[in-house]
C-alpha positions in Angstrom: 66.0 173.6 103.5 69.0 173.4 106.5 71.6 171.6 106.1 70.5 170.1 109.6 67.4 168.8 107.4 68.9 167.6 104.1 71.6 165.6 106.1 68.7 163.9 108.0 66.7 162.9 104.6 69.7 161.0 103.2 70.9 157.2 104.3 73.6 156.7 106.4 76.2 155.3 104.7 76.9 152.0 106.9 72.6 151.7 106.3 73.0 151.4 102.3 75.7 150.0 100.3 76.0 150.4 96.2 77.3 147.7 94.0 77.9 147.4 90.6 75.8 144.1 89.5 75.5 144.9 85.8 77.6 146.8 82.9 75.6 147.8 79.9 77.8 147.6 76.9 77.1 149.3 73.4 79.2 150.7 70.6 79.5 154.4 70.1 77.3 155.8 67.3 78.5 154.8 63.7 79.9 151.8 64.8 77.9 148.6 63.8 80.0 146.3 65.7 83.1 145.7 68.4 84.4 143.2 69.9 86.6 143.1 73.3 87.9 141.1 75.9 85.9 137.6 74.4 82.8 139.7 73.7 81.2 141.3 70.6 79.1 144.9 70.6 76.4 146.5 68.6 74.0 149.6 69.1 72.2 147.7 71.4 73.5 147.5 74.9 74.6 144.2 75.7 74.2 143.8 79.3 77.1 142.0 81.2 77.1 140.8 84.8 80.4 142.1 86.5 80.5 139.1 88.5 81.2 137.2 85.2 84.1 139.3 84.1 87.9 139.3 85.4 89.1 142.8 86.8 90.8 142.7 83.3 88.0 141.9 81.2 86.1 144.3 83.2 89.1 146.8 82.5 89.9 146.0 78.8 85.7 146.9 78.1 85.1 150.4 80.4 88.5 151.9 79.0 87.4 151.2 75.5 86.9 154.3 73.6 84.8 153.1 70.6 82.6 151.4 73.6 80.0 153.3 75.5 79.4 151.5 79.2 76.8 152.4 82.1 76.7 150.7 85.1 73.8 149.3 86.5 74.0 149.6 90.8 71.8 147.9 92.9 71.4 148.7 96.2 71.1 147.0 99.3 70.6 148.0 102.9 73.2 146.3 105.2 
């Protein structure tokens, strides 16, 4: 495939903006349970709307290192 070709298959970028709506929230293997930032973790991902969270709740939880978090984008076209 070009480059021509693959630059025409993908969005423009003012077409389709990403946000961050939801962080799922889990401890790292071994570790029952965790709390941070007003919250409590397990093996099961707890899933957190970022909307809900200060920038230093939302801070204090992703730099955790006994936490593992994934976040959830959802996408919409402008």
């Amino acid at each position: 495939m070009t480059a021509d070709a693959e630059q025409a298959q993908q969005p423009e970028a003012a077409e389709l903006e990403v946000r961050f709506v939801y962080m799922d929230v889990r401890t790292r293997p071994g570790a029952d349970r965790f709390c941070r930032a007003g919250y409590c973790f397990g093996p099961d991902p707890l899933r957190l709307r970022v909307a809900d969270l200060s920038d230093a709740d939302m801070t204090n939880i992703a730099d955790e290192p006994m936490l593992v978090v994934e976040f959830v984008a959802e996408e919409d076209k402008a």
